[in-house]
N, C-alpha and C positions, 0 to 999 in steps of 0.2 A: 233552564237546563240544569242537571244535576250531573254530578262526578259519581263517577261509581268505583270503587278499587275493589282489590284483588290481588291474592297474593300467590307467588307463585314460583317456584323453585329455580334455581337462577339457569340451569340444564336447558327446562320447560320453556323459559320466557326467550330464550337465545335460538332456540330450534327456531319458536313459533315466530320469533321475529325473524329468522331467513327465511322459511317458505311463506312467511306473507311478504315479503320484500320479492321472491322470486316471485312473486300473483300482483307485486307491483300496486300492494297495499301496505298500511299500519294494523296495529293490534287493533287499535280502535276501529279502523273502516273493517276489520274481520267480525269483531264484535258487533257492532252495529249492522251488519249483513245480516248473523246470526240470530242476533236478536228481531229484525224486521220478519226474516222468516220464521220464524215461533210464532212469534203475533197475528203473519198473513195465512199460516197453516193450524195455529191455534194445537201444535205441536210440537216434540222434539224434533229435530229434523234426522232422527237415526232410534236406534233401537237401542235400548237398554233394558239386560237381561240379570238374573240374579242364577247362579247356579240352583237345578233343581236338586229334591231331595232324594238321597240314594236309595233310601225306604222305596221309592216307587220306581226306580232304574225297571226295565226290562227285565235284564238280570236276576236284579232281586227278588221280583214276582214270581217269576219261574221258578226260584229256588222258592218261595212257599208254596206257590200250588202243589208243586212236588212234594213238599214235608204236608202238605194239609193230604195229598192222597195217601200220604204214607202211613200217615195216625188212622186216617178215615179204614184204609183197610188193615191195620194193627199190625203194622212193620213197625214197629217203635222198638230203642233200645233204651230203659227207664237208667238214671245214674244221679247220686246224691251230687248235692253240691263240693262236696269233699273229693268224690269223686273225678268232676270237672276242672276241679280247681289243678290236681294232679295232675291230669291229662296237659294242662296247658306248660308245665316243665319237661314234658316228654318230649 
């Protein structure tokens, strides 16, 4: 057998030891649950997501196909960088 540690914020370990106390476990028989299911699903047992990039929100599309039709048929307003820069204290 091997020992495995882990650390873990003292909030974290007091929660997680009441509802496994209330499921009428230890950390370790929640662990070793966990861990047996990984192994039999050759899985996380849940999803793990990363926020997507706002570049590609819905939202965002929309606002360029709408600037891509705008240049496409020459609604464009041209403005220096000086310009923009200005605008952005207004």
């Amino acid at each position: 057998m091997v020992t495995v540690s882990l650390r873990l914020e003292d909030n974290v370990k007091k929660e997680l030891d009441e509802i496994c106390d209330k499921m009428g476990m230890n950390i370790t028989t929640f662990y070793m649950i966990y861990t047996k299911k990984v192994l039999r699903d050759r899985k996380i047992p849940f999803e793990i997501t990363a926020p997507r990039d706002p570049f590609y929100s819905e939202e965002n599309q929309k606002q360029l196909s709408h600037a891509y039709h705008e240049i496409k048929e020459g609604r464009t307003v041209e403005k220096t960088l000086k310009e923009l820069e200005e605008m952005e204290y207004e």
